[in-house]
N, C-alpha and C positions, 0 to 999 in steps of 0.2 A: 561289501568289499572289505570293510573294516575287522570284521570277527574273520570271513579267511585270512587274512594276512595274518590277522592273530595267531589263527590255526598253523599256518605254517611256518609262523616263529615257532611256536610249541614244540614244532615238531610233529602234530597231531594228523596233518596231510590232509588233502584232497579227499572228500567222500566221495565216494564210489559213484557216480554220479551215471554210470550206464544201469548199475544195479537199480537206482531208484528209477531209472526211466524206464526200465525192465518192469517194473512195480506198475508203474502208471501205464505204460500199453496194457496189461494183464488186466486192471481194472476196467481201461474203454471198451479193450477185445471181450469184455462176457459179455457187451451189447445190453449192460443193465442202463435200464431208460432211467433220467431223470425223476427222483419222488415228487410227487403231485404234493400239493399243497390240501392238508389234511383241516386243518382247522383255522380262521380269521380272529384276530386281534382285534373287535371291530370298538370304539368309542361311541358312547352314546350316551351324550351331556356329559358326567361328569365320571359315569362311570366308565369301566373296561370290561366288555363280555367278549366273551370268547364262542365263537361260533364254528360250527360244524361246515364243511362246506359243502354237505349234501343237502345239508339245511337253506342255504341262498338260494332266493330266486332271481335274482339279477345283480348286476353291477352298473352305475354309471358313472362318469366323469364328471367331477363338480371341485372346478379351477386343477389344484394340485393335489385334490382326494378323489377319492374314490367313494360315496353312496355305497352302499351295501345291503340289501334290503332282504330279508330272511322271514323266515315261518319254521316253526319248533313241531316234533309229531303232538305236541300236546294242545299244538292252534296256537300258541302265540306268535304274533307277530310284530316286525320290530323293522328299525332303520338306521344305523348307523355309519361313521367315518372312520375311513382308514387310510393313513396318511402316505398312500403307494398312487402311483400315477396308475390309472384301470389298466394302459398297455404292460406295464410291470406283473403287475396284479391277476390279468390274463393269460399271463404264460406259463404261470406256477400251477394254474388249475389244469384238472381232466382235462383233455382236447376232448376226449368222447363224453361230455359230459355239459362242458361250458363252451359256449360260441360267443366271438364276437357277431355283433347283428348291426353295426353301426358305428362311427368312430367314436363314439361318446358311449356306447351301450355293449355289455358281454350279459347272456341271458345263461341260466342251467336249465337243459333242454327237459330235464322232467317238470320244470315249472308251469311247461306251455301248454294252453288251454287247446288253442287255434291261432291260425295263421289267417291272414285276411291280404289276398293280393291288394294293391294300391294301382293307382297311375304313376306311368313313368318307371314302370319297373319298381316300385317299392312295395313294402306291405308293411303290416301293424300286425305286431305278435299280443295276445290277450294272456293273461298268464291264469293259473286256477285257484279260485281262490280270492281273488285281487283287482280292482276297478282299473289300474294304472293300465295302459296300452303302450308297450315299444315298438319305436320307429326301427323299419329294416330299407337298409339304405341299398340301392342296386348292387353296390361295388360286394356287398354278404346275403346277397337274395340267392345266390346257388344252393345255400346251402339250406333252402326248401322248394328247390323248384322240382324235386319228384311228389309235391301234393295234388 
């Protein structure tokens, strides 16, 4: 409020203020989708790598970070934090790509070995490559019930 009033001591006036809104429909209207989050900041002890996000195999919630857990095409494999709440950290990725599978777990569907129905409507995702098993809670089991 302070620099307009400035502005129109100056003399300098009102910016055009439909032109800019003009501006801003034109950008929603091309219907360009939000950019996917291309690559993770992940920490890991004391360093900072930076990872690919086609490279992740999962995501989990751990307090106010996020677990990150990845495989390089060259076989290495790794685990680190990133200090995004996983629901943050979810949104920015592929939808066609990364799923949430749990409220604590987002998995990248190229990582999945097999799906393993459970009782009670759950099941246990195996990933390839990798011992750990994620829990698939009922309330994100649609989103492998054509197996």
């Amino acid at each position: 409020m302070g620099r307009l009033r400035e502005r129109l001591r100056a003399g300098q006036g009102v910016p055009d203020t439909e032109a800019l809104l003009d501006q801003v429909v034109a950008r929603f209207a091309k219907g360009a989708a939000p950019a996917t989050l291309k690559w993770l900041r992940v920490s890991v002890g004391q360093k900072l790598r930076v990872i690919a996000a086609d490279e992740v195999d999962f995501l989990r919630a751990e307090d106010k970070y996020t677990l990150v857990a990845w495989h390089t095409p060259d076989g290495e494999r790794g685990e680190g934090l990133v200090r995004v709440a996983l629901k943050d950290l979810a949104a920015q990725l592929d939808p066609g790509q990364f799923v949430q599978v749990h409220r604590s777990v987002a998995v990248n569907l190229r990582a999945v070995a097999h799906v393993v129905r459970g009782a009670n409507e759950t099941a246990t995702i195996h990933l390839k490559g990798r011992d750990e098993t994620l829990p698939v809670s009922r309330s994100f089991l649609h989103h492998f019930r054509m197996m």
